[in-house]
TIVEXLO-311208 format. One line per field, with one value per residue (C-alpha): residue in one letter; x negated, y negated, z negated. Coordinates in steps of 0.25 Angstrom, whole numbers, padded with zeros to 4 digits, always signed. Example, Ala and Ser with C-alpha at 12.3 -4.5 7.8 and 13.67 -1.06 7.14 Angstrom:
2
rest = A/S
X = -0049/-0055
Y = +0018/+0004
Z = -0031/-0029
END
This chain:
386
rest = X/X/X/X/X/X/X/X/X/X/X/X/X/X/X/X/X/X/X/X/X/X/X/X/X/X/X/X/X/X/X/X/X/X/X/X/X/X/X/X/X/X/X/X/X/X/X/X/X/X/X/X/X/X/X/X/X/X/X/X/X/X/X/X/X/X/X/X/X/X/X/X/X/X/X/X/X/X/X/X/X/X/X/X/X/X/X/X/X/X/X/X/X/X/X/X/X/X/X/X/X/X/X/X/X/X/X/X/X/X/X/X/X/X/X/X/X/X/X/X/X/X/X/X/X/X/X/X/X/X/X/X/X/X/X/X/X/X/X/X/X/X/X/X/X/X/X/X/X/X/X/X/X/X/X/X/X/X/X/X/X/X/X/X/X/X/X/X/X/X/X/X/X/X/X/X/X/X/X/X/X/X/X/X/X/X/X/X/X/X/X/X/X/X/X/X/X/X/X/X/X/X/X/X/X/X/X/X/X/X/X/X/X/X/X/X/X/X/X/X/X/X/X/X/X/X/X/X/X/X/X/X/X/X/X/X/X/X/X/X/X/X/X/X/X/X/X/X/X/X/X/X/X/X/X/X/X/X/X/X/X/X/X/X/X/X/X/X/X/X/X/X/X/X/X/X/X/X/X/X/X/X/X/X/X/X/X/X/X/X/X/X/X/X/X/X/X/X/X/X/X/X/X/X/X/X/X/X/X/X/X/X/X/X/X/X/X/X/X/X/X/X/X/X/X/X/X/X/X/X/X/X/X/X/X/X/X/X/X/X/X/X/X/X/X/X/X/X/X/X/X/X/X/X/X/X/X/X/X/X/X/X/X/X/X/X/X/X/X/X/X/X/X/X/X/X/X/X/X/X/X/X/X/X/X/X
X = +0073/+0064/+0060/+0047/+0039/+0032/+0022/+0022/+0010/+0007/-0003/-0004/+0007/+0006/+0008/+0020/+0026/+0023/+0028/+0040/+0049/+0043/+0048/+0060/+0061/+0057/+0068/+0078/+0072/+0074/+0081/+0068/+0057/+0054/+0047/+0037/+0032/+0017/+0011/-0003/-0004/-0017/-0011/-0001/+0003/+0007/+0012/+0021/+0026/+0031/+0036/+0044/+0049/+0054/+0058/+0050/+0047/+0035/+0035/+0022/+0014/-0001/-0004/-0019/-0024/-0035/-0041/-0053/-0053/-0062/-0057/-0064/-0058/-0045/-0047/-0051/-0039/-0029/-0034/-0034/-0020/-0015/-0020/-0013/-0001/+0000/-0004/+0010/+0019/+0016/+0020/+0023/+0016/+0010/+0013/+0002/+0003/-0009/-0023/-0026/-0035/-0021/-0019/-0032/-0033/-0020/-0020/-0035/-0026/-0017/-0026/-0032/-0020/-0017/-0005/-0002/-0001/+0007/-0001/+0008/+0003/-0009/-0019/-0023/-0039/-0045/-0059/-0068/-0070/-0072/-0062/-0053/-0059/-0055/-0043/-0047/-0055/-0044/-0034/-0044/-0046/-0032/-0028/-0039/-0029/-0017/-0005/+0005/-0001/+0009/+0004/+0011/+0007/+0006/-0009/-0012/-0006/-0019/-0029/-0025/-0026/-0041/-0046/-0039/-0028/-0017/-0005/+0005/+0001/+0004/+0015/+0018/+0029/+0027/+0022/+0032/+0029/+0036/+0047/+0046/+0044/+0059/+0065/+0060/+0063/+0079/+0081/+0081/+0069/+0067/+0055/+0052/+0036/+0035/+0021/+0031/+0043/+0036/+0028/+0031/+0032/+0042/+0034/+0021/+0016/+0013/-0002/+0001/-0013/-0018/-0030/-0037/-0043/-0056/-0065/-0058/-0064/-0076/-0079/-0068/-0058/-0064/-0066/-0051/-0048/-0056/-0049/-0033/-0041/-0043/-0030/-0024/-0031/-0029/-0013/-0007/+0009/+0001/+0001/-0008/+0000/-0010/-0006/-0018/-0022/-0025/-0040/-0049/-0061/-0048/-0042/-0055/-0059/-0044/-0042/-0056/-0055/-0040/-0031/-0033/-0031/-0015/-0006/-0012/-0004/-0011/-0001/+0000/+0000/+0015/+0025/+0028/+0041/+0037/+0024/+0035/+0041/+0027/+0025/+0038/+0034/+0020/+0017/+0004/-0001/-0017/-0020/-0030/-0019/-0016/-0001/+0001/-0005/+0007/+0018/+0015/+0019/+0031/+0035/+0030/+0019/+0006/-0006/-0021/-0028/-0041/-0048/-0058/-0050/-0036/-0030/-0018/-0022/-0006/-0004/-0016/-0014/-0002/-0006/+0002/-0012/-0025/-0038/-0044/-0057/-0059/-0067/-0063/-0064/-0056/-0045/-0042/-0044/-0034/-0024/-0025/-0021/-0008/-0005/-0007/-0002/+0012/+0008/-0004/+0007/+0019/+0008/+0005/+0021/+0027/+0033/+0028/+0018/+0017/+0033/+0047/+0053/+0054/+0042/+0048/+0058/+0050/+0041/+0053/+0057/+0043/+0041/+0054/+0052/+0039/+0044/+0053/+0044/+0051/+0043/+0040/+0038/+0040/+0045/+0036/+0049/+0051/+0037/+0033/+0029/+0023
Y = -0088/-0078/-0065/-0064/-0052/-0047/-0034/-0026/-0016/-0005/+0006/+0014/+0019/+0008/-0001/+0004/+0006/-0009/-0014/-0005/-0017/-0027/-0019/-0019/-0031/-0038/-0031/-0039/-0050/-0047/-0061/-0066/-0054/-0042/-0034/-0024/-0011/-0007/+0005/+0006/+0022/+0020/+0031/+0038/+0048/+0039/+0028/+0036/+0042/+0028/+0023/+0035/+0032/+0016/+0021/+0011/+0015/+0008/-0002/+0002/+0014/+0011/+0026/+0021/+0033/+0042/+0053/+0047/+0034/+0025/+0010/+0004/+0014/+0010/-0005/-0005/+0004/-0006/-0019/-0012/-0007/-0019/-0028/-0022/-0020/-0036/-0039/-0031/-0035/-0048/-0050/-0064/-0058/-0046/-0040/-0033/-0026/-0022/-0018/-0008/-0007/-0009/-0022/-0027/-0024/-0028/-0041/-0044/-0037/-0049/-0059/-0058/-0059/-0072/-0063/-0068/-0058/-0057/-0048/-0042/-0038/-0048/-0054/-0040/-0041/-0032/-0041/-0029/-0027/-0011/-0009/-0006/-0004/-0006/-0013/-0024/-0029/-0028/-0036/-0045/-0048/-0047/-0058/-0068/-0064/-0065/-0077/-0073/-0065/-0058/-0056/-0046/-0051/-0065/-0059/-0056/-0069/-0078/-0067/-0072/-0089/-0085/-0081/-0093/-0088/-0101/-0099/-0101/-0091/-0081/-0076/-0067/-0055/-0043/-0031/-0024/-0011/-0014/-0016/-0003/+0005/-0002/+0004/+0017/+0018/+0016/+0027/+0041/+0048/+0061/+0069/+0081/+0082/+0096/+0090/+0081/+0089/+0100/+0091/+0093/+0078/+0078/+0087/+0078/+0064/+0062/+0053/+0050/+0049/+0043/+0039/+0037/+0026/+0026/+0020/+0031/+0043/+0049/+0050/+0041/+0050/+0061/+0054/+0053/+0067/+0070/+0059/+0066/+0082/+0076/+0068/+0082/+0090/+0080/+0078/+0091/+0082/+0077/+0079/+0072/+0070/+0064/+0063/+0067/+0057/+0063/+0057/+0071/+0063/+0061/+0076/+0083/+0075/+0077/+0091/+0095/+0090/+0092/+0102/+0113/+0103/+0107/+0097/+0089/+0088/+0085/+0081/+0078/+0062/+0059/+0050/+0037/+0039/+0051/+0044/+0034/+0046/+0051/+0037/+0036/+0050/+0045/+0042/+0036/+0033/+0033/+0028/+0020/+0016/+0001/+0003/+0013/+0001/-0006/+0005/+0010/-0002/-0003/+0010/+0006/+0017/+0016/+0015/+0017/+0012/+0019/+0009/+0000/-0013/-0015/-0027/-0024/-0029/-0034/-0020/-0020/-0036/-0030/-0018/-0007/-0005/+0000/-0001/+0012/+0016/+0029/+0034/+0048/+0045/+0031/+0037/+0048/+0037/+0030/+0040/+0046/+0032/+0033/+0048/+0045/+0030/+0026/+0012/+0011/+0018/+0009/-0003/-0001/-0003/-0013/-0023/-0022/-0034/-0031/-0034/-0035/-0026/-0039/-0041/-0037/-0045/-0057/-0055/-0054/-0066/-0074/-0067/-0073/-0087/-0086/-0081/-0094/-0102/-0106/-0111/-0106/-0091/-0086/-0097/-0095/-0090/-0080/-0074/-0060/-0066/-0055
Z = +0087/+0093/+0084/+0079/+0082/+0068/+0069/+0057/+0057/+0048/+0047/+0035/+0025/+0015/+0025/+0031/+0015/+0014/+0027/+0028/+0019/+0027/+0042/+0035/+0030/+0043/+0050/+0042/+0049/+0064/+0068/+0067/+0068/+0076/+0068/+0075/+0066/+0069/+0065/+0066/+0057/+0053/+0045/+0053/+0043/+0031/+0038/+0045/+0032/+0029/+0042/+0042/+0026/+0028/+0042/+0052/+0067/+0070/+0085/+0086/+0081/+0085/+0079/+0077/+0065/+0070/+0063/+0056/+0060/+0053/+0050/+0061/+0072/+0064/+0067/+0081/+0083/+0075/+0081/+0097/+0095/+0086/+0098/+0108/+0099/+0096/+0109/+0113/+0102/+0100/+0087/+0080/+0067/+0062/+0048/+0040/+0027/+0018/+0021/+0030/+0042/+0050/+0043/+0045/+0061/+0066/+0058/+0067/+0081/+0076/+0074/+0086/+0092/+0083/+0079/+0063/+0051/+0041/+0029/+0020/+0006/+0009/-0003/-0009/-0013/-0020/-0017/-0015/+0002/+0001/-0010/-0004/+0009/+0020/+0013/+0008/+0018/+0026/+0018/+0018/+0033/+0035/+0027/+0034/+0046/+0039/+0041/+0031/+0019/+0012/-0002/-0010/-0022/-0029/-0032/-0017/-0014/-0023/-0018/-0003/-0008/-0016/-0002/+0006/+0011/+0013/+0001/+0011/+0020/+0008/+0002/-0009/-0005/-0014/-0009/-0001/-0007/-0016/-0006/+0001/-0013/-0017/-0005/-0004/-0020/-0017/-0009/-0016/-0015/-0008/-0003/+0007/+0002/-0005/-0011/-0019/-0021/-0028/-0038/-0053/-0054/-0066/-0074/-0075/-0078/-0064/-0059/-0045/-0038/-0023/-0022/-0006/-0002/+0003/-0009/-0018/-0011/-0014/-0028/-0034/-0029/-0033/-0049/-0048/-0045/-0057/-0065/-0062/-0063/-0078/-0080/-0076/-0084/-0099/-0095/-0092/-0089/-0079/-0065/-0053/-0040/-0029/-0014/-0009/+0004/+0017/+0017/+0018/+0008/-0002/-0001/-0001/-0015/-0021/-0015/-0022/-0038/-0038/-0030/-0040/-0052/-0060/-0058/-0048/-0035/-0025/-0012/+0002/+0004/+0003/+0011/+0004/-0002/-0009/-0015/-0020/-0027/-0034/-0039/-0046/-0052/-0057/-0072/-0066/-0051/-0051/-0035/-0028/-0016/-0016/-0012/-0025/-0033/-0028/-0029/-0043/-0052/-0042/-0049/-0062/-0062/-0068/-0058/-0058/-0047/-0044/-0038/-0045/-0040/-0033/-0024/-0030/-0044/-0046/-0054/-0060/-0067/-0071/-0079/-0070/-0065/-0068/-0058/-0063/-0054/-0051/-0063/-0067/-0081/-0080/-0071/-0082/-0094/-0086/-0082/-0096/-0103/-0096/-0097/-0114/-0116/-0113/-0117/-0106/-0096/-0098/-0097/-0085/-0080/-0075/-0066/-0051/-0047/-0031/-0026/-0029/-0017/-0009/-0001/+0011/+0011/+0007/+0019/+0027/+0025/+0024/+0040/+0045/+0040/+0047/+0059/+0058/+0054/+0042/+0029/+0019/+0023/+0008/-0003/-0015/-0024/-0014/-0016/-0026/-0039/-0043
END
C-alpha cells in the first residue's frame, strides 16, 4: 500500500518535549507513514534546546520568530508560511500538539487546505477565554477543526463530549510527557551549565520556582517575589532556585525585589534535561507553567500552581496540587504549611493521573490503523484510565 505522508509541527519548547515520543514513535511505523517534522520556532531558542536533546532534524524549519512580534504578526506569518508549506508537502494529515498560536494557525492553513488534524493533548478547558490568554482561546478553536482529538486525560476526554465533540472521534492516550520524561530519566544525568553545577542544592530544602506568562506579570509577579523574599527570610534551610524567563517585564520585576535576596538563586532559563534535574532536587515546585503542572506529580513532588484556576485540574482532584493565586500572604501561608507539616507534605504525593509512559505508542498505533482504514482507531481497553 502506498505510505501516507503525516506532517508533524512544532513551535515552542513544550511542544517539541511533547512530541518528541510521538516523532519517534511514528518512526516505527514507516511501512505505512512518512512522517514529516516541522518546525515553526516561534521560540527559536528553547525549541532548539529540545530538538537538539531528543535529537530530531527538522524537514522543515519555517524559522518564523521576530523580535517583538505581537500575536497577530505571529499568525499572518504562520498561516502565510503554513500555506505554502502544505501546499508543497502535501501531507495526508497534520499532527498538532497543545495550545500555542502555532497550533492554532496551521490547524486554520490546514483547514483551508481540507488537510485533517490530528490534536494531541486535546480537551484541556480551563473555561475562562483570557485565562490563559491567548491559550485557551486557541485550544478552543483548534478543536472546532480538529478530526482526531487526542485527549490526554479521561477528564479532557468528557470536556470535549460537554461541548459536542462526537465520542468516537476522541481517544484517550496519556499525556506523552510523561513518555518523554521516562526516557530522558534512564539515561544518567549530566550537565555543562555552571549556573547549575555550582548550586548548593544538597544543602537546602530546595523551592523550585517559574513563573511567566503573561496574566502573571505586573503585580502578581511582583506579590510573588515578595512571598519567596519572606519564605527566605522565616526558613533559613531554605533556598529559592528560579530560572528567570527571558521576558525583559518578567526580569526587571524579578531582578528588582530579589537579586540581592541570600539564598535565592536567581539562573539563566535552562535546557530541558537540566530543569528535569532541578525538579527531582525540589522539596516543592511553586510554578504558574502548565507543562510543570503535569511534570511534578510525575516526580512525586509537591506543586502550587500560582494561577487562580488551571486546565489541568487532574492534579489538583487529586491532592498533588494546590491552585494557590498570587497573594503574597497565601503563597507564604502555603509554602510555610509544607516547609512545617510532614503530614500536609506526604499528602500531596502520589500516583501520577496524566500518563503511563505509553501515550506515544498508543498514538502510534491509533495513526496507523487510520492510515489503513482499520476500525477501531483505539479499542477502549487500550485507552489511559487515569
Amino acid at each position: 500500500m502506498n505510505k501516507k505522508k503525516i506532517a508533524i509541527i512544532m513551535g515552542t519548547r513544550p511542544e517539541a518535549i511533547k512530541m518528541a515520543p510521538v516523532v519517534y514513535a511514528l518512526k516505527q511505523k514507516s511501512n505505512y507513514i512518512d512522517s514529516i517534522v516541522i518546525a515553526t520556532a516561534q521560540h527559536r531558542q528553547m525549541l532548539d534546546q529540545v530538538l537538539s536533546l531528543f535529537k530530531i532534524v527538522p524537514d522543515i524549519d519555517l524559522d518564523l520568530m521576530r523580535p517583538n512580534q505581537n500575536l497577530n504578526d505571529l499568525t499572518c506569518r504562520v498561516l502565510q508560511l503554513m500555506h505554502k508549506t502544505l501546499t508543497d508537502v502535501k501531507p495526508d494529515m497534520l499532527m498538532v500538539q497543545g495550545d500555542t498560536t502555532t497550533v492554532f494557525a496551521a490547524s486554520v492553513a490546514a483547514f483551508y487546505l481540507k488537510i485533517p488534524v490530528a490534536h494531541v493533548e486535546a480537551g484541556l478547558r480551563s473555561h475562562e477565554l483570557y485565562n490563559p490568554f491567548p491559550e485557551e482561546a486557541n485550544r478552543r478553536l483548534t478543536s472546532v477543526l480538529t478530526q482526531i482529538h487526542l485527549a490526554p486525560t479521561p477528564l479532557a476526554k468528557e470536556k470535549l463530549i460537554n461541548e459536542g465533540t462526537k465520542e468516537e472521534n476522541i481517544f484517550v492516550t496519556g499525556n506523552t510527557v510523561v513518555d518523554a520524561m521516562s526516557a530522558l530519566l534512564k539515561a544518567p544525568f549530566s550537565f555543562s551549565e555552571s549556573s547549575i553545577k555550582n548550586l548548593p542544592l544538597n544543602q537546602y530544602r530546595v523551592i523550585l520556582v517559574t513563573s511567566h506568562r503573561r496574566e502573571s506579570l505586573g503585580e502578581d509577579l511582583k506579590n510573588t517575589c515578595l512571598a519567596l523574599k519572606e519564605i527566605i527570610k522565616r526558613f533559613p534551610d531554605v533556598m529559592v532556585v528560579y530560572p528567570v524567563h527571558l521576558n525583559p517585564n518578567v526580569r526587571k520585576t524579578v531582578m528588582e525585589i530579589l537579586s540581592d535576596v541570600e539564598r535565592v538563586a536567581l539562573i539563566e532559563p535552562v535546557d530541558y534535561l537540566c530543569f528535569l534535574y532541578l525538579m527531582q532536587k525540589a522539596h516543592i515546585i511553586v510554578t504558574d507553567s502548565g507543562g510543570v503542572q503535569e511534570e511534578a506529580p510525575t516526580l512525586k513532588k509537591p506543586l502550587l500552581v500560582l494561577r487562580k484556576l488551571t486546565e489541568r485540574p487532574e492534579a489538583f482532584n487529586a491532592g498533588l496540587s494546590k491552585i494557590i493565586g498570587t497573594s503574597t500572604n497565601k503563597i507564604v501561608a502555603e509554602i510555610s504549611l509544607l516547609l512545617t507539616d510532614e503530614k500536609a507534605y506526604q499528602a500531596m504525593i502520589g500516583n501520577n493521573p496524566f500518563g503511563d509512559g505509553k501515550a506515544a505508542e498508543r498514538i502510534a498505533e491509533l495513526i496507523t490503523r487510520w492510515v489503513r482504514n482499520e476500525t477501531p482507531l483505539l479499542s477502549s481497553e487500550n485507552e489511559f484510565k487515569g
